[in-house]
Structures are given as C-alpha cells and as structure tokens.
C-alpha positions as semicolon CSV with decimal commas, in nm:
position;residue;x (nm);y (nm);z (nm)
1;X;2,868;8,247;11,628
2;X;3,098;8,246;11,336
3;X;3,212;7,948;11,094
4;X;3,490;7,902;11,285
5;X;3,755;8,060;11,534
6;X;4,078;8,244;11,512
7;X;4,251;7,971;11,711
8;X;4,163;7,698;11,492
9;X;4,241;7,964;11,136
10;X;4,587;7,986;11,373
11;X;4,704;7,602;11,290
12;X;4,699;7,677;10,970
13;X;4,962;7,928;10,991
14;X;5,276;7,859;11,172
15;X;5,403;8,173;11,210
16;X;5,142;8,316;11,385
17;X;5,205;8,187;11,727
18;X;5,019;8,409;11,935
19;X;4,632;8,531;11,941
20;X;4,747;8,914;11,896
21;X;4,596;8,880;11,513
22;X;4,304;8,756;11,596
23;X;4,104;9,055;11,550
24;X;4,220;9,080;11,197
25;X;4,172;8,668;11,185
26;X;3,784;8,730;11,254
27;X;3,760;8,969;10,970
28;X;3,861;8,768;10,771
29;X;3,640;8,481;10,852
30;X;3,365;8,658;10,827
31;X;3,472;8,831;10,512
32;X;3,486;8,445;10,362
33;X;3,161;8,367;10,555
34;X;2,978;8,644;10,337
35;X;3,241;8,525;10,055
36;X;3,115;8,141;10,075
37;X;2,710;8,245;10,098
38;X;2,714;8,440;9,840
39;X;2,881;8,204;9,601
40;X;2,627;7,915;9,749
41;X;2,361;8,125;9,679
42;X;2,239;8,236;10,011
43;X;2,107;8,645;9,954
44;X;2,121;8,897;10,193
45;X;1,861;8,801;10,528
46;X;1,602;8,986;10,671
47;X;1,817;9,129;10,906
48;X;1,978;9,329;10,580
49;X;2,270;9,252;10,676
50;X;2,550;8,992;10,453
51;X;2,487;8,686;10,304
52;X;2,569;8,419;10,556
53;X;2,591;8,064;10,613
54;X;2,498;8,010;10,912
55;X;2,132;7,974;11,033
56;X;1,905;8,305;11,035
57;X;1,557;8,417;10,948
58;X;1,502;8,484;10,520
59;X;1,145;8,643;10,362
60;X;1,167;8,467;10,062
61;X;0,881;8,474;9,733
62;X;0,840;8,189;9,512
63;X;0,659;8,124;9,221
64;X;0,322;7,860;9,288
65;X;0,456;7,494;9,210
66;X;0,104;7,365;9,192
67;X;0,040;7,003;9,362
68;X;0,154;6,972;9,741
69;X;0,576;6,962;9,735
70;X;0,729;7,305;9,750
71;X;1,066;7,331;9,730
72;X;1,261;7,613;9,932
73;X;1,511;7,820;9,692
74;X;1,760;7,794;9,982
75;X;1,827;7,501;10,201
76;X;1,909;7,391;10,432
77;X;1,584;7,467;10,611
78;X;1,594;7,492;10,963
79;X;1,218;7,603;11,060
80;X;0,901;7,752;10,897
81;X;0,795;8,036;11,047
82;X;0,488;8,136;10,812
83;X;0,369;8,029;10,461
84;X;0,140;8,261;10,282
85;X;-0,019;8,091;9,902
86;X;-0,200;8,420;9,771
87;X;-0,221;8,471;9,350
88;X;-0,274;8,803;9,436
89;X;0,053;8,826;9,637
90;X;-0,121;9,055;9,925
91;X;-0,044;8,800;10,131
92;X;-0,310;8,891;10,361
93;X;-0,435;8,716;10,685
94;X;-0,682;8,520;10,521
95;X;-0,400;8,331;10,334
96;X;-0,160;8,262;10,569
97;X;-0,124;7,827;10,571
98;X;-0,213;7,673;10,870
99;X;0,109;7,481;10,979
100;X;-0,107;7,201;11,105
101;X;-0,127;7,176;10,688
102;X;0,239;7,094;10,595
103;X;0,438;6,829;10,747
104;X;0,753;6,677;10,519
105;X;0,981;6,830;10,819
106;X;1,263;6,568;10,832
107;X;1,280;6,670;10,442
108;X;1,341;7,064;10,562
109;X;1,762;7,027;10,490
110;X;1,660;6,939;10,145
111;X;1,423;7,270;10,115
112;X;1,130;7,036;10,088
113;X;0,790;7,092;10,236
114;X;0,522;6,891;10,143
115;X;0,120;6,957;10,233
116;X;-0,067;6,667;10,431
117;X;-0,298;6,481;10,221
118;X;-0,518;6,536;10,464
119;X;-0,428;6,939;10,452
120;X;-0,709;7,248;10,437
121;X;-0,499;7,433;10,187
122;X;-0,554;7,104;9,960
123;X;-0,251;7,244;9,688
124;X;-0,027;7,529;9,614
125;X;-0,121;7,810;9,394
126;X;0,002;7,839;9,063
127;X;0,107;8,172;8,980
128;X;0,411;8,414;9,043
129;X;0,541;8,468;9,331
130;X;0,222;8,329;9,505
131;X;0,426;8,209;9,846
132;X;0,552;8,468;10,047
133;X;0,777;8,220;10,281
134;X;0,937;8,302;10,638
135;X;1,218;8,059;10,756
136;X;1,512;7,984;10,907
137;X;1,795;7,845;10,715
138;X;2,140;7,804;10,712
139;X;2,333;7,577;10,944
140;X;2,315;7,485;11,285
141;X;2,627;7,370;11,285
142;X;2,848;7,469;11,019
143;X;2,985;7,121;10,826
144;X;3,342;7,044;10,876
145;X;3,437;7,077;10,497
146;X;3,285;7,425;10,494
147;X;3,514;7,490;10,842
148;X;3,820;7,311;10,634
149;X;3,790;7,575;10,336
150;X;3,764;7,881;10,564
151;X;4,036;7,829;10,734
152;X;4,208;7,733;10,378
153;X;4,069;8,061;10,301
154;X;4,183;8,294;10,541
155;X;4,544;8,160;10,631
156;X;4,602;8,171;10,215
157;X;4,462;8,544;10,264
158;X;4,681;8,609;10,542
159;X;5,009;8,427;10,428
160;X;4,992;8,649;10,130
161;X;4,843;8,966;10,238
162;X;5,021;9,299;10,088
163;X;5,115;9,098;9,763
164;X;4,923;9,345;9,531
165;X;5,033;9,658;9,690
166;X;4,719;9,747;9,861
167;X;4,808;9,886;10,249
168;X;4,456;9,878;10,367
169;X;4,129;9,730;10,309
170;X;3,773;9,825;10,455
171;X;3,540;9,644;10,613
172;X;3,197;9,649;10,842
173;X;3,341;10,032;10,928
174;X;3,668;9,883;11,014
175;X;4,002;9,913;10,836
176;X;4,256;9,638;10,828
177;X;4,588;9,620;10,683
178;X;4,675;9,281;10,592
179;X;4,482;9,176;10,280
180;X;4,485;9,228;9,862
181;X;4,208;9,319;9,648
182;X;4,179;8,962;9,537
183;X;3,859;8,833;9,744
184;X;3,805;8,606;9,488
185;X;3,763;8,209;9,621
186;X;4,011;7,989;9,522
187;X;3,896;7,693;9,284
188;X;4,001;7,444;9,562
189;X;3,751;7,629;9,793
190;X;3,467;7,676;9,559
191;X;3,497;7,235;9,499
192;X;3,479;7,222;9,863
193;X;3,190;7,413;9,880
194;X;3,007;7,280;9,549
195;X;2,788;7,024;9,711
196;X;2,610;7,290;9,978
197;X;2,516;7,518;9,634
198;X;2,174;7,619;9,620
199;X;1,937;7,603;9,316
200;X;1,979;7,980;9,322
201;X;2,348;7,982;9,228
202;X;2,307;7,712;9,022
203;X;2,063;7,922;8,795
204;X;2,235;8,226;8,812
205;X;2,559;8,077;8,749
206;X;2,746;8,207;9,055
C-alpha cells in the first residue's frame, strides 16, 4: 500500500496525460511518505526500513509514567502486541503484562492505554525506560488531508523538477531524473499535516 496512487498524483498535473511517469510518480510518493513521517515524528520501524505513515509494527521504550494511563510516543495506535514494565529494563518473561490487564482500546488512536482497575500489574513502573512496548501504528487508512498534501507534494516536485540544476537524484537503489535537491516540505504541507504530529516531533522540534 502507499498513501496514495500515481493516477490520483496525475489530476494534479495536467500535462501528464498518460501513466508512462508513473514509476517516477511512486518515487516520489513514497519519498514524501518517508518525508511526511519523519516530520510527524514517526522513527524508523522495526522492519529498519523508512519512517512511514502508514500502519506497521514499532519496538518502542518509554520511561515508567507511574499510575495506570500510559501514553504511546506515537499514535495512532493500531494494536498492542506486547507490553513489558521491568525497572531493570531486561524485559524478561517474568515481566511481560498480561493483556487481559490493559483495556482503554477505543482510546488506542490517541496512544492511550490504560490498566483495568481490576488489573494484576496494579500500576506502571516508574523509572527509565521501564516499558519496552510492541505495536502497530500508523494508519489504516491514510486520512484524506494527508492524501491532499501528497499529491500537493509530488505534482509541485514534479512541475518543477530540474529547476536547481541537478540531472539525477537517488533513491531506494534507484536513480530518477526529474527532481531538485530541495526535499524540503512546503509550509502549506507541513499545516496540513500539523494536527497528525506526534509528541515526539513536538519535543524535538521537527
């Protein structure tokens, strides 16, 4: 799946009336796709592979919150796939959280999940990098606005490709020659894509 296709990027620029630039169209999507993560705050998966928006699997460690509400530095949350609370950060099998513990899942798109008051594991730790958390997150289905400033994206790359006299640029192994060294997002992209930051970018200052 990407965040969008090559026919739809295609409206946006009249002249191309054919899909023979696709290929180079799908590039560039998924240039923007790492592009647009990054800047949200998304880091690279466990896959290693780029930051992305859409949903995959992360390994993420966060610092103890204390209480029962633990907030995800990434959202939205899709799944939980293991939650390990260990001070010691081994993260051995005798800390893994039973997931009959933690309910709070219509709250996972905010990167909340909250332990029963009924729950075993009775609070979270307190201490650095105490949960060692498995999930899936990203989205599903990638929002509209998110599709609208991709495809602002890559037809403004396209329409003015060549301007700073670079021939060729490389990417994922493959080289394409149709775009300047400018990857920078535009300001009307980055307000598009403001409200989907996470708290990561927002304390880093991305």
């Amino acid at each position: 799946m990407a965040l969008t296709t090559a026919a739809l990027v295609r409206y946006y620029i009249p002249a191309l009336t054919g899909n023979a630039s696709d290929t180079e169209l799908d590039i560039l999507i998924a240039r923007f796709d790492a592009l647009a993560a990054r800047f949200c705050g998304f880091p690279a998966n466990t896959a290693s592979v780029n930051p992305t928006l859409e949903d995959v699997e992360y390994r993420l460690y966060v610092d103890g919150p204390g209480g029962r509400v633990l907030r995800s530095p990434i959202h939205p949350l899709v799944s939980v796939t293991s939650i390990y609370d260990d001070p010691l950060m081994t993260y051995g099998a005798d800390t893994l959280v039973a997931a009959t513990d933690y309910d709070g899942l219509s709250r996972l798109p905010a990167g909340i999940i909250t332990l029963d008051a009924d729950a075993v594991h009775g609070a979270w730790s307190e201490a650095e990098d105490a949960i060692k958390l498995t999930v899936v997150a990203g989205y599903e289905t990638i929002p509209q606005d998110i599709v609208e400033a991709c495809c602002q994206w890559v037809a403004n790359k396209w329409m003015h490709r060549g301007l700073h006299g670079e021939s060729s640029v490389a990417y994922n192994e493959l080289n394409v020659s149709l775009t300047d060294k400018n990857d920078s997002l535009t300001p009307a992209v980055k307000a598009i894509l403001a409200p989907h930051r996470n708290m990561t970018a927002l304390m880093l200052g991305l």
